[in-house]
C-alpha positions in Angstrom: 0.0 0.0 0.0 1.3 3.1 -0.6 2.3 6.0 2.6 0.2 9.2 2.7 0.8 11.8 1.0 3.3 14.4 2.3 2.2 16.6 5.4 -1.2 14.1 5.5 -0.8 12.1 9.5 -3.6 9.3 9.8 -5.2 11.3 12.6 -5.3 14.2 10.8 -7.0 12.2 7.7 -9.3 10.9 10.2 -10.2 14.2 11.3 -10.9 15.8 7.6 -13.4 13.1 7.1 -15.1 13.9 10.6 -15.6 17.2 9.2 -17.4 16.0 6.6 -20.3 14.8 9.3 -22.6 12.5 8.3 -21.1 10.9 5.5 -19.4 7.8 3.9 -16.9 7.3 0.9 -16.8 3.9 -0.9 -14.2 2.6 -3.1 -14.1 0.3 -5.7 -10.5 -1.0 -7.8 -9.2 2.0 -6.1 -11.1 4.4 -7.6 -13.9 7.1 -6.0 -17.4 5.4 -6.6 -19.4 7.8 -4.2 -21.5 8.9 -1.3 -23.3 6.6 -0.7 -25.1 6.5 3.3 -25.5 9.1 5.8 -23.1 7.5 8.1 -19.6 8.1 9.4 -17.9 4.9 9.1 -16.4 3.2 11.8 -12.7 3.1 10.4 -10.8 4.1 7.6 -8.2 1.9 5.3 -5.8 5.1 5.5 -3.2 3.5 3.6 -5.8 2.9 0.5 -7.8 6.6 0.3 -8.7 9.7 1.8 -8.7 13.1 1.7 -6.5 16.0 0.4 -7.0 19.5 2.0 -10.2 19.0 3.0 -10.8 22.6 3.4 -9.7 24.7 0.7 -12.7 26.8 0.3 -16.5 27.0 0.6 -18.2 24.1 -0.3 -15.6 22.4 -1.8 -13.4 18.8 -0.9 -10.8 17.2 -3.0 -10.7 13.2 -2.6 -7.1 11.5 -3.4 -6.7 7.8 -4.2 -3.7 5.9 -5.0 -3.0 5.1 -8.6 -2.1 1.7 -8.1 -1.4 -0.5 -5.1 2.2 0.8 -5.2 2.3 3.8 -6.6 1.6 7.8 -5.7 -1.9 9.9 -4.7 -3.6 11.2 -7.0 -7.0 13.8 -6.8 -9.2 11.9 -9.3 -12.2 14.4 -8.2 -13.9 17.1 -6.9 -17.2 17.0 -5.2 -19.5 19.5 -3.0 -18.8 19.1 0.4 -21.0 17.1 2.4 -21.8 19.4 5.1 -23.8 21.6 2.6 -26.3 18.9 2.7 -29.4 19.5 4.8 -29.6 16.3 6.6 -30.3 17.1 10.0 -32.7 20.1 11.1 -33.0 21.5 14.9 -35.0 24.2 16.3 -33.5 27.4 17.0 -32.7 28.8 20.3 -35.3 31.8 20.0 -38.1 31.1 17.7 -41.0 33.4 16.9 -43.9 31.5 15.9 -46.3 32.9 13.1 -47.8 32.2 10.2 -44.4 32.1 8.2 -44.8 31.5 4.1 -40.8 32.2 2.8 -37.9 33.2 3.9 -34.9 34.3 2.2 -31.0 35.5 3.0 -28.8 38.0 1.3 -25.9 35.2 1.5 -24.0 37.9 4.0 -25.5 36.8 7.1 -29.0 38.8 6.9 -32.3 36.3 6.8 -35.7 37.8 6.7 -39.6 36.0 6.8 -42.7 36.7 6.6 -46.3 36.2 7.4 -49.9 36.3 6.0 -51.0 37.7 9.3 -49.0 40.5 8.7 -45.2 40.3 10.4 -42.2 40.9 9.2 -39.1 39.0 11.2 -35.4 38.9 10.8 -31.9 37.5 11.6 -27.9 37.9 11.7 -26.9 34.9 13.2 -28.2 31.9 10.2 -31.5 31.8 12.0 -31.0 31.0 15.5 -32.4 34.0 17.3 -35.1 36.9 15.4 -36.5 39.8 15.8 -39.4 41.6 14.3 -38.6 44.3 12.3 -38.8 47.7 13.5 -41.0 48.9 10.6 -43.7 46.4 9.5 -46.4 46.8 7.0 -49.8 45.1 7.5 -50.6 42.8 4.6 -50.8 38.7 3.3 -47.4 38.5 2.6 -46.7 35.6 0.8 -43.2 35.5 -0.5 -39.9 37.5 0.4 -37.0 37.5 -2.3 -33.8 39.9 -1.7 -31.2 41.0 -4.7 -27.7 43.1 -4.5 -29.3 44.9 -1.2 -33.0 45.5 -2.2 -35.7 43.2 -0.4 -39.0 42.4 -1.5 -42.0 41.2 -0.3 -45.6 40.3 -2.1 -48.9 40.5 -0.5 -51.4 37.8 -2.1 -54.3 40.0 -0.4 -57.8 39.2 0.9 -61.3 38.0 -0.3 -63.0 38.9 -2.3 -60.5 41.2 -4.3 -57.1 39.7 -3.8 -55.8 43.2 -4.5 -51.9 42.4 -3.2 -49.0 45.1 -3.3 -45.5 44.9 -3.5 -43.4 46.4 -0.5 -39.5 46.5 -0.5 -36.7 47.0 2.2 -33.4 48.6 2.0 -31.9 48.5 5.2 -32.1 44.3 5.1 -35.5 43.9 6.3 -35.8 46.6 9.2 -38.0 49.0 7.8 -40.2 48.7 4.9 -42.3 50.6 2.6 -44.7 49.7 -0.1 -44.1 50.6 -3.7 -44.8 53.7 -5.3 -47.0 52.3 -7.9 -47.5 48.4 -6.6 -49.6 46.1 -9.4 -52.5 45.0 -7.9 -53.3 41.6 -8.0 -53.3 38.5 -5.5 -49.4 37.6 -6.0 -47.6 34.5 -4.7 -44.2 34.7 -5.8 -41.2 36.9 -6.5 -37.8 36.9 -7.4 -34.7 39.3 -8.7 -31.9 39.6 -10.8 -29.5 41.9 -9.3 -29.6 44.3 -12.0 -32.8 46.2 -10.8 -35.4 43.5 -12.3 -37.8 42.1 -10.7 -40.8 40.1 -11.1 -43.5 38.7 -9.5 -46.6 36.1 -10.5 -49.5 35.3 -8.9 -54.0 34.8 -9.9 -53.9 35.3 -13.3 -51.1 37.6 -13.6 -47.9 38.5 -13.8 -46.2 41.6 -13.1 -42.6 43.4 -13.3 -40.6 45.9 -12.2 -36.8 47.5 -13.7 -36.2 50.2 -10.8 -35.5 47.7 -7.9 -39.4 47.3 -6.9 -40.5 51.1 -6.7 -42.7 50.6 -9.7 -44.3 47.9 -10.7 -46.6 47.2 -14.2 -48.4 44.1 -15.4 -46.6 42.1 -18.2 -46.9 42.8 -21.8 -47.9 39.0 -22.8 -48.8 37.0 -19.9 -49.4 33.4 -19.7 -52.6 33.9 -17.4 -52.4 30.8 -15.1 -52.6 30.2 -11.1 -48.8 30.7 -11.0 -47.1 30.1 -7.6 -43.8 30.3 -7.9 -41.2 32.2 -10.1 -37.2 32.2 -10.0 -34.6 33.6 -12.3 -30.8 32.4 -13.4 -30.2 36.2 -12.9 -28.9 36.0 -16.4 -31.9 37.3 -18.3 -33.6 34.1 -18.4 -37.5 33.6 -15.9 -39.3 30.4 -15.0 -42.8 30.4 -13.6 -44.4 27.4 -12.1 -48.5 27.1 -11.5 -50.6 24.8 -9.2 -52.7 24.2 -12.7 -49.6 22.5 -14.2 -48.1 25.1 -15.9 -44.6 25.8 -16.3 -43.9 28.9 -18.4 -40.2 31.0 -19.6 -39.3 34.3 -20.6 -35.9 36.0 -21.6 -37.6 39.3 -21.8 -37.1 40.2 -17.9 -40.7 39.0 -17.2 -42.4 41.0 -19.7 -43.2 38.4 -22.7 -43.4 34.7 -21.9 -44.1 31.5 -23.3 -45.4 27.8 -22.5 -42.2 25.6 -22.0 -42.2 23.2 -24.8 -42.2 19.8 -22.6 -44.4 20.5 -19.5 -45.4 18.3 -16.8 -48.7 17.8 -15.4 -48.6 18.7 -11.5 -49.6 20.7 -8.8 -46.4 23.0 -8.9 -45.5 25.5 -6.1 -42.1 26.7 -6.0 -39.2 26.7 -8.7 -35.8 27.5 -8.0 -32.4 27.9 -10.0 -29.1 27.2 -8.8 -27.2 30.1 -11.6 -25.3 27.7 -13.0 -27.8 25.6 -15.8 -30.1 23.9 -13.4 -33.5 24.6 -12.7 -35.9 22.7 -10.0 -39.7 22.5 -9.4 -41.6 20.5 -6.4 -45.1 20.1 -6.5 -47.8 19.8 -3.7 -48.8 15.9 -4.9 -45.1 15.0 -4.6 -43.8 15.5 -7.7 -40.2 16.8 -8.5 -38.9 18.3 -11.9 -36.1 19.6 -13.5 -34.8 21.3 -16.5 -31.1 22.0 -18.0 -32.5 24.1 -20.8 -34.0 27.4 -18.8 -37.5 25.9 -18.5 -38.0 25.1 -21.9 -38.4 21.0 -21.6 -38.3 19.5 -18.0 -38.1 15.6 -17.0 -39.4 14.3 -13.5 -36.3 13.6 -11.1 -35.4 10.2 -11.4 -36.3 9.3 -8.0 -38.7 11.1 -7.0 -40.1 11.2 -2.7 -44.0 11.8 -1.4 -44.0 14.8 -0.1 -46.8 18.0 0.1 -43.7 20.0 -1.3 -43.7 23.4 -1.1 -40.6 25.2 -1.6 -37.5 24.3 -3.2 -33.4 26.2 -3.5 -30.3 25.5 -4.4 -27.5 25.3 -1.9 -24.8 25.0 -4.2 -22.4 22.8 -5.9 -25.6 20.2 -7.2 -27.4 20.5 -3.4 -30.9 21.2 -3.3 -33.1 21.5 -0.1 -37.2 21.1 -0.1 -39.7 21.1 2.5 -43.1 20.9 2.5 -46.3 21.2 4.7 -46.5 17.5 5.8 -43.7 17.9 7.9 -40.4 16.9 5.7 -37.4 18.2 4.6 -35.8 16.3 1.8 -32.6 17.0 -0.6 -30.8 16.4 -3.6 -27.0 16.3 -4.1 -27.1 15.4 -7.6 -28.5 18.8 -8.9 -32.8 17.0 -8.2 -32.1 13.9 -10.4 -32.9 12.1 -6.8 -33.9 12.9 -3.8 -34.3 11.4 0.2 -35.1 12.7 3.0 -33.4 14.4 5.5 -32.2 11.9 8.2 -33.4 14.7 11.4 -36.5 16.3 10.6 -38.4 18.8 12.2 -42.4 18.4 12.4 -44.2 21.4 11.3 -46.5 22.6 8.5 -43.4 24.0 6.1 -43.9 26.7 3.6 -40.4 28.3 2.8 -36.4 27.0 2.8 -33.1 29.5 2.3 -29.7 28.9 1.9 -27.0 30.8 2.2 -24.8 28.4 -0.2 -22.0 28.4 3.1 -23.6 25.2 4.5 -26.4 27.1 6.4 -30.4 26.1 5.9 -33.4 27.8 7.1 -37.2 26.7 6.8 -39.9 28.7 8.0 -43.2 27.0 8.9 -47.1 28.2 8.9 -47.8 26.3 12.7 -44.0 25.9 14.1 -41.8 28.6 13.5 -38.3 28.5 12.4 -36.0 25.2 11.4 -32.1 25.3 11.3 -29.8 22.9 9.4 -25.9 23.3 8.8 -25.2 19.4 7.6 
């Protein structure tokens, strides 16, 4: 067998594999086959495999093997780290409880919810303690979304009109103010780009904005649906998902769409992109999608889990997270071609998941308040 590499001790081998938490290599004809359980194994063949510099950035672990029984290490690949996974979920030390429907983070530490009964909460520490923000608005505030410093919120309003507005935050969910000329409609969804575009989809409409939320005007060509979830790649290109089984695409920044060539039949809540290619949809009745083409044709996940899905994000590096109102949590590390569960779940009636794409997870619930997962 060959020695370790240079400046690699068994113990500290040992340890870089620890770090990983929760996880298990397997090799076959000494070559990396894959993750395969959620458990640490017992001992280690440290003569055979392992780990080179298990921490050389976010998100990111290089395996070695040997490349023959007697010869030198090699890295044969790189792979997401492990502890980006949401596997196991806890309670936080200070929960607020509310009717939560999404939450979202800024990636810099700043996490923000919200409520149909009208609250507004935040955090800075990845969801362990919040607060209410200091400046709330009254409203059914279905879904939060934040882009390059600008928040915003959508209000799906009340019976009989379903008149919703639009409110946005600047000061990372502290204070907030409604738009100067909101679209009026009963809105589920939202998301940005970065670049001052945003838009959002809802009963029968769809609306946009290109000042960072201040004004807001209803689509040029809509695809009028019961839409309930939109996302972009923040590189021009928009997918809308419905609970009708629609999934619909623009490249216009929200203003003309079009029916995806392939859709799926579905109840579908929540779509999500990971910036990089991918796109994901859950559905309510437990379906799971995904597209490689910008929502244009979409294929159901290979292995698909029952679930009353109802939001879905990318953590990064082919991890995606899901939770739903039945009381799972479930995720993908092969960018949604399968899924499990998580291994630790928290009960609750789960509406909206975050990540920060560090390893940090946060789920917000309708009857249960706040969830936490860092691997």
């Amino acid at each position: 067998m060959p020695p370790l590499p240079p400046n690699i001790t068994k113990t500290g081998l040992l340890r870089g594999l620890g770090g990983w938490n929760n996880s298990s290599l397997s090799r076959r004809n000494n070559t990396v086959r894959g993750l395969l359980s959620t458990r640490v194994p017992q001992s280690l063949d440290t003569t055979s495999g392992g780990i080179l510099n298990p921490s050389i950035g976010i998100g990111v672990t290089r395996l070695a093997m040997p490349r023959n029984a007697a010869g030198t290490w090699r890295r044969v690949a790189t792979i997401g780290n492990i502890t980006n996974i949401p596997n196991v979920w806890s309670t936080p030390t200070m929960q607020v409880n509310g009717s939560w429907q999404s939450v979202a983070t800024d990636e810099q530490g700043t996490w923000v919810a919200v409520s149909v009964n009208g609250r507004q909460i935040r955090s800075t520490d990845n969801g362990n303690t919040w607060e209410y923000s200091a400046l709330e608005l009254s409203g059914t505030w279905k879904c939060v979304a934040t882009s390059n410093g600008t928040w915003i919120a959508v209000n799906a309003g009340v019976f009989p009109t379903f008149q919703g507005s639009q409110m946005r935050s600047i000061d990372g969910g502290i204070t907030w103010q409604l738009a100067d000329t909101p679209a009026l409609r009963g809105w589920q969804s939202v998301a940005g780009d970065g670049a001052g575009n945003w838009v959002c989809v809802g009963a029968e409409a769809i609306a946009r904005s290109d000042d960072d939320g201040v004004t807001w005007v209803f689509a040029t060509t809509p695809i009028f649906d019961m839409l309930d979830g939109v996302a972009t790649d923040t590189k021009g290109n928009w997918v809308a998902v419905g609970f009708s089984g629609k999934q619909i695409r623009s490249n216009s920044n929200g203003d003309i769409w079009e029916e995806a060539t392939i859709q799926l039949p579905g109840f579908w809540r929540s779509v999500a992109s990971d910036k990089n290619g991918t796109w994901v949809a859950v559905a309510e009745n437990g379906r799971m999608a995904r597209s490689n083409d910008n929502g244009n044709t979409w294929q159901y996940s290979n292995v698909e889990i029952d679930g009353d899905w109802r939001s879905v994000t990318s953590g990064g590096n082919g991890v995606w997270g899901t939770v739903g109102t039945d009381g799972r949590q479930a995720f993908s590390r092969n960018n949604g071609i399968t899924w499990q569960y998580s291994e630790v779940m928290v009960p609750g009636e789960w509406y909206g998941i975050a990540s920060d794409q560090r390893g940090n997870w946060v789920a917000v619930s309708q009857n249960n308040g706040q969830a936490l997962s860092n691997g």
